[in-house]
N, C-alpha and C positions, 0 to 999 in steps of 0.2 A: 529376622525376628521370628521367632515360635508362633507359632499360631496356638493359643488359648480357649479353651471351648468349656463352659460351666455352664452347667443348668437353674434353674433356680430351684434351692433346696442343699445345694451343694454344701459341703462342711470346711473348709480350709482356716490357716491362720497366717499371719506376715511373718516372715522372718527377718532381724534387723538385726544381726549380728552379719558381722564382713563374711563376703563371703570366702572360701580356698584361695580364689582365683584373686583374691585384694579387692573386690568393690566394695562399694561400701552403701550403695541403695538398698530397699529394700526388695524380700522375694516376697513370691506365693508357694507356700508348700504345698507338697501336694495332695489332692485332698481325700478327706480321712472318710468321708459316709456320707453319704444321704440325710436328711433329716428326715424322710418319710422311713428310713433301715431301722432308727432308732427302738432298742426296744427295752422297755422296764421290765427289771427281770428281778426279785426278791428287793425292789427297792430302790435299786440303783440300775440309771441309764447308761445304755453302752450298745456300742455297733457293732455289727459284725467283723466289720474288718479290723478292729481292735482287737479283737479275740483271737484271730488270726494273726496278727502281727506279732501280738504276744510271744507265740510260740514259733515263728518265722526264722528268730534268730538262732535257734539252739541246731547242734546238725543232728541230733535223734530226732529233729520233724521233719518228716519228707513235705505233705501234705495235707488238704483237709479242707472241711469246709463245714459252715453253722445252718441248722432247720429251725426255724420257728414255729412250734405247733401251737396249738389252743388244747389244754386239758374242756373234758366236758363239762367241769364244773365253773371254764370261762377265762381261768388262769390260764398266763402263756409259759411254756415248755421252749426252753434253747436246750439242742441237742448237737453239743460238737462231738463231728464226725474225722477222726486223724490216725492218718497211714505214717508208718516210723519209718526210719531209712534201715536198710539193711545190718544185722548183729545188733539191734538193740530190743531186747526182753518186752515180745509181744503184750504181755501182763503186766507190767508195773506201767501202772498210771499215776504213779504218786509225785512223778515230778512234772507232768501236766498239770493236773492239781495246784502242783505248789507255785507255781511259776503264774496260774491264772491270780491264782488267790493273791499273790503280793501284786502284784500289776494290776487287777480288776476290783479285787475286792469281792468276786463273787464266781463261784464254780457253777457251768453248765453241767449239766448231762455230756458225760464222756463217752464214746463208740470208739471201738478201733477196728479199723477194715482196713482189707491189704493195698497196697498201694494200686493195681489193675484199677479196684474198684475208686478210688480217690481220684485218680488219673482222666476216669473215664468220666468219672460226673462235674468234676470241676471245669476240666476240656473235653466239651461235647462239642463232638466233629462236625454236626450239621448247622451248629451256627458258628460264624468267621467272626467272633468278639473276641476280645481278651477272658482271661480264665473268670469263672463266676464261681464266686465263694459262699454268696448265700440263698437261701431257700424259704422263703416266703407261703407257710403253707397253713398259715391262718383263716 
């Protein structure tokens, strides 16, 4: 049996469709954010790892990860940060864009940094967790 470890806050849903393997119980998917990650961003709620996932599937995304700042006048600022895989057109960001906007419903702040830089901040070698995709710097 798997060992299951959830925090409280934690975001998941059941899945009740069979599964590949023919059961037919139900699962736990796995889970999607925090409810303390969540953040209101022009209106509509959404997680970082959402944002992220978004753009997970395409193979022009290498990398990347989301900053949540506070502008001074108290608004908050999501600023995704994403490194491309190699031969794809450092400059066009129009199909990040587009790919948030029908999935989300709503465009961060776009950076593109080279992949070094992605690499290093997402897997940061002095802590032994899994990669860390967002940045809390409200």
């Amino acid at each position: 049996m798997p060992l299951i470890r959830f925090q409280t806050g934690d975001l998941s849903y059941i899945i009740d469709e069979p599964c590949v393997c023919k059961r037919t119980t139900p699962r736990l998917a796995p889970v999607i954010g925090r409810k303390n990650q969540m953040l209101k961003f022009k209106g509509t709620s959404l997680y970082p790892n959402a944002i992220i996932s978004t753009l997970e599937g395409d193979d022009r995304f290498h990398n990347g990860y989301v900053e949540a700042r506070k502008y001074p006048d108290g608004t908050d600022r999501v600023i995704l940060y994403v490194s491309i895989s190699d031969g794809t057109c450092m400059t066009d960001l129009s199909w990040i864009k587009e790919r948030l906007q029908a999935t989300l419903r709503v465009v961060p702040d776009v950076v593109m940094i080279s992949r070094e830089q992605a690499d290093q901040k997402v897997y940061q070698s002095h802590k032994k967790r899994k990669r860390i995709i967002f940045f809390d710097l409200r």
